[in-house]
C-alpha angles and dihedrals in degrees: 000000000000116000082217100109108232090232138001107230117210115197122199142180127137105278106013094229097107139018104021081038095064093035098055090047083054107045089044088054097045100031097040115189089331088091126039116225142207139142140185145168136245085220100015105203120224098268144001111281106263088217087059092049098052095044087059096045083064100060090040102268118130110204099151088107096061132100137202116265129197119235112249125173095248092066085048095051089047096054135086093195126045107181117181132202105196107319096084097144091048086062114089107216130226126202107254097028124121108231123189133174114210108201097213127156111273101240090193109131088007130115129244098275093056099050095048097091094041089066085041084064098044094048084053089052096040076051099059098035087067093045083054089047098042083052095062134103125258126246 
């Protein structure tokens, strides 16, 4: 197996507390070292949003370690994916990159019940996003 991961995946929403937050934990759980993750937010709040943490505890994701990280160009230019969440005018685009806007439910300012399925729709897209990367050919 080749330690070269098949697609570097970018997740992006305003504050990345919420939604990126929960996507890339679940793209880096269900995808391990094949996909390479980051996300970041056009206006990154203080901290991850605690909702968001404990909706993910409960399905065995631990993001409680993560921080909010600001979207620079350079995140956007090393990534074959750029999938927004309600900020797609704050994302520069780059010729050859897969974008993608994910109209999800900001949880921003929810409790955790609300923001449970959210997190249940973003698991089925992140879902689907591997099965995409692991169809495609090989380079």
């Amino acid at each position: 197996m080749s330690s070269t991961p098949l697609a570097s995946v970018l997740f992006v929403c305003v504050h990345n507390a919420g939604r990126s937050q929960m996507a890339a934990g679940f793209l880096a759980h269900l995808a391990g070292d094949r996909v390479e993750v980051r996300s970041a937010g056009s206006l990154p709040a203080d901290q991850v949003n605690p909702a968001a943490v404990e909706a993910m505890k409960e399905v065995g994701i631990d993001i409680s370690g993560q921080a909010p990280k600001v979207l620079t160009t350079e995140a956007v230019r090393a990534s074959d994916y750029v999938i927004t969440m309600g900020c797609g005018d704050a994302c520069p685009i780059f010729p050859g990159k897969k974008y993608l806007d994910w109209a999800l439910e900001d949880p921003a300012g929810k409790g955790v019940e609300s923001v449970r399925p959210i997190r249940d729709e973003i698991k089925t897209r992140i879902e689907a996003l591997i099965a995409e990367i692991d169809a495609k050919p090989k380079a």
